[in-house]
C-alpha positions, -999 to +999 in steps of 0.1 A: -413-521+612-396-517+575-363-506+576-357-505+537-375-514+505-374-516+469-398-525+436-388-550+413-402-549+378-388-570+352-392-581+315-407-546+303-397-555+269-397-516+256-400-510+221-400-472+206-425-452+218-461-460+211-497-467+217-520-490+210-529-507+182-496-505+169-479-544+161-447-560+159-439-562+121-433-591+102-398-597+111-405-600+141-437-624+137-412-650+114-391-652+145-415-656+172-437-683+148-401-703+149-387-695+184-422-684+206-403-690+240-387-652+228-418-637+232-406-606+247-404-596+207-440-584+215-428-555+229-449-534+256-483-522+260-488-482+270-509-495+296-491-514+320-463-490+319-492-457+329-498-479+357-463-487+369-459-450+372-489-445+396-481-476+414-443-461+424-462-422+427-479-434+458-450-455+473-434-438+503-400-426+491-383-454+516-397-478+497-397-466+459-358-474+445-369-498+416-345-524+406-351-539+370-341-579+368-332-575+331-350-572+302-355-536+297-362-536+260-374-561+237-339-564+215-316-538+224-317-511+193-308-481+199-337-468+193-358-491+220-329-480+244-335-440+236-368-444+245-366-468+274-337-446+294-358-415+297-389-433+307-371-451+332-350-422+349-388-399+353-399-436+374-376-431+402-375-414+429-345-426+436-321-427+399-308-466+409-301-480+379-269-494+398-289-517+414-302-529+377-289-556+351-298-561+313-310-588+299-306-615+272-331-592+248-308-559+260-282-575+241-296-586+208-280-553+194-315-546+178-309-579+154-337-606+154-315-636+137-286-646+160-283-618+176-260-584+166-234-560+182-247-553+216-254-510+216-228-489+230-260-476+249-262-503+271-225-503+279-228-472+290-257-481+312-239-516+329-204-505+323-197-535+342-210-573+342-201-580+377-204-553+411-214-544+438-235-511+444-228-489+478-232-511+515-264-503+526-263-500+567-292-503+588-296-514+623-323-536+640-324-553+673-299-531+685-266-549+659-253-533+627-262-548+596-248-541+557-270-549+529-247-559+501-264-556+468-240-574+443-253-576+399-242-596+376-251-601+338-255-637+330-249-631+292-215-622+302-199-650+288-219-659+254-205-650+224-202-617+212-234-628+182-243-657+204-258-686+180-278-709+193-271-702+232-291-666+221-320-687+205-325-707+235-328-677+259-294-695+274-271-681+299-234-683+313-216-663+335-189-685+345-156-675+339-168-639+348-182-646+380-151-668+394-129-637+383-151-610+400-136-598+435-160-579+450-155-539+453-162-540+494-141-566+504-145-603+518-177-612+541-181-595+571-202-604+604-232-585+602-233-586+559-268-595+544-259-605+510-288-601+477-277-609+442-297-592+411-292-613+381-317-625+348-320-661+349-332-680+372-306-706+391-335-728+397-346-736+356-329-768+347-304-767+327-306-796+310-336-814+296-339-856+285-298-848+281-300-815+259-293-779+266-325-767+283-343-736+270-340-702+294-316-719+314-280-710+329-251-735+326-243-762+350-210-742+357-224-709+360-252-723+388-221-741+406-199-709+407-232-688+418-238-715+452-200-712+456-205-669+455-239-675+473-224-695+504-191-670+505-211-640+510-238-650+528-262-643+501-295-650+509-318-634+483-314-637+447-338-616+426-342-626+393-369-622+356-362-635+322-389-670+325-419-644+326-434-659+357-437-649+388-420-680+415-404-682+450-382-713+451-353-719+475-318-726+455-301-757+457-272-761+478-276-725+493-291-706+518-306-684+495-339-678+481-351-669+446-380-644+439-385-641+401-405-614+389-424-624+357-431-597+330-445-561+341-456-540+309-451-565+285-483-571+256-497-603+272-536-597+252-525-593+218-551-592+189-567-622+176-551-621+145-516-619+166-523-648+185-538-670+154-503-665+142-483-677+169-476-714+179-492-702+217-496-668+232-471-650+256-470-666+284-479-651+323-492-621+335-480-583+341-468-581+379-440-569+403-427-576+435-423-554+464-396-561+484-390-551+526-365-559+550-387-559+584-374-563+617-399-582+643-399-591+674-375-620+670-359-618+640-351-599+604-372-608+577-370-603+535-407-600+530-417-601+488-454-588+485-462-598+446-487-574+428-504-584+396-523-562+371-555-563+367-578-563+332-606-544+349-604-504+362-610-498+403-618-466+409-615-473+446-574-461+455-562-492+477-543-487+511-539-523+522-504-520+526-495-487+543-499-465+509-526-450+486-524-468+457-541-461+426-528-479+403-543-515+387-515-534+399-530-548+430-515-581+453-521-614+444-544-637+464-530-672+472-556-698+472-573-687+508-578-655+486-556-639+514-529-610+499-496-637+490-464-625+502-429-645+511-410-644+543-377-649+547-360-647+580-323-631+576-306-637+610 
């Protein structure tokens, strides 16, 4: 039985408002030609983001808050951010942008060399770079249980332009992190802790001795397992590498399901792609998320959807809903449906 649910979608990589054929503009080619990991320059494509909305319209409303794991626009201007709010807010059945973080591209302040002021926009939107959204209580097996839903912004600690950090896709969160005291008080018995964040804790951070690209800081991964352990965190939901993984973090209890990219322009022209050192990397997908009590136990159960290239006409209802949309579950190698279990107690 499912007892709560959400849809993660990350790396949407918004620009303004358009439609195909229209193309980044030379600006942004001269960056991505020097620095391709920041692909999410791209932008969107109008498709993937018609077919989020009929993926979510067919989603029973217990299961349809989304959660965004960063990433919302594709460098933060004002201008991405005017047309990426409304868009988002007419998604949801459920307005939860509290259970939402930005991104390292959210806070490019619209700039594409070394990043600029980060928009009073998005301030508005994460007023905060560390909290914790409203307990969620549920019961199962007959014990009380709170779901503790705690987001942090792993930028928090760059510089306010960033350098080189900003070029790498780079994180840290440290000092912000080991000064956060959580609005709901110390652990409890019976708390289920889940941490939304950007990075991912499980990219190396360093690489033959260097700073690794699109990784967090060895300080900020230590104060996270330190966080992780304290409040019994045992999911951590995370974006920003544009692939989809499910790895267990080190020194933790937790687990860490990354959503890759979900509207981003993965198929761009040919002459886009002759002009970059590779194309963007990944496909379009999301994760839906369930906390499901069994006979035994309480399990986090992450059921990955990818998008399809080719139109079904056929609605789907292989997992308790009509959906029409061409995001469809990914087959693991058996060509079974994937989806990761997690046992919570």
């Amino acid at each position: 039985m499912s007892l709560l649910g959400f849809v993660q979608v990350s790396d949407l990589h918004l620009l303004e408002a358009r439609r195909p054929p229209a193309l980044p503009n030379q600006d942004v080619f001269d960056v991505l030609l020097s620095f391709p990991l920041l692909d999410g320059f791209m932008g969107h494509d109008y498709g993937p983001l018609v077919e989020l909305e009929r993926f979510l319209q067919g989603l029973p409303d217990e299961q349809s808050t989304l959660l965004i794991s960063g990433d919302l626009t594709s460098r933060g201007a004002d201008e991405e951010l005017a047309f990426a709010l409304p868009f988002v807010e007419d998604l949801q059945t459920h307005n939860n942008l509290g259970l939402s973080v930005s991104g390292n591209h959210d806070q490019w302040g619209g700039a594409l060399h070394g990043g600029g002021t980060v928009s009073t926009v998005l301030g508005r939107l994460f007023p905060s770079d560390a909290c914790e959204a409203p307990p969620i209580s549920f019961t199962a097996h007959g014990n009380d249980y709170r779901l503790r839903l705690f987001r942090f912004n792993t930028d928090a600690d760059l510089p306010p332009h960033g350098g080189f950090r900003r070029r790498l896709a780079r994180g840290n969160f440290f000092r912000t992190l080991t000064a956060y005291d959580p609005e709901h008080g110390a652990y409890e018995e019976g708390d289920i802790g889940v941490v939304v964040m950007h990075h991912s804790p499980t990219v190396p951070h360093s690489k033959w001795l260097l700073p690794a690209a699109m990784a967090l800081d060895k300080r900020s991964k230590k104060a996270l397992a330190d966080f992780t352990n304290a409040y019994n965190v045992r999911v951590i939901l995370t974006g920003h590498a544009h692939k989809e993984a499910c790895k267990p973090v080190p020194s933790t209890p937790a687990l860490e399901l990354r959503c890759g990219t979900t509207t981003q322009m993965i198929n761009p022209p040919s002459e886009v792609v002759a002009k970059l050192r590779r194309p963007p990397k990944g496909d379009n997908c999301l994760l839906l998320h369930s906390i499901e009590e069994t006979d035994a136990s309480i399990e986090w159960v992450a059921r990955p959807y990818v998008l399809k290239d080719a139109d079904d006409e056929e609605p789907s209802q292989e997992d308790g809903f009509t959906n029409k949309s061409r995001f469809r579950r990914r087959l693991d190698a058996s060509n079974e449906p994937m989806e990761h279990r997690l046992p919570l107690i």
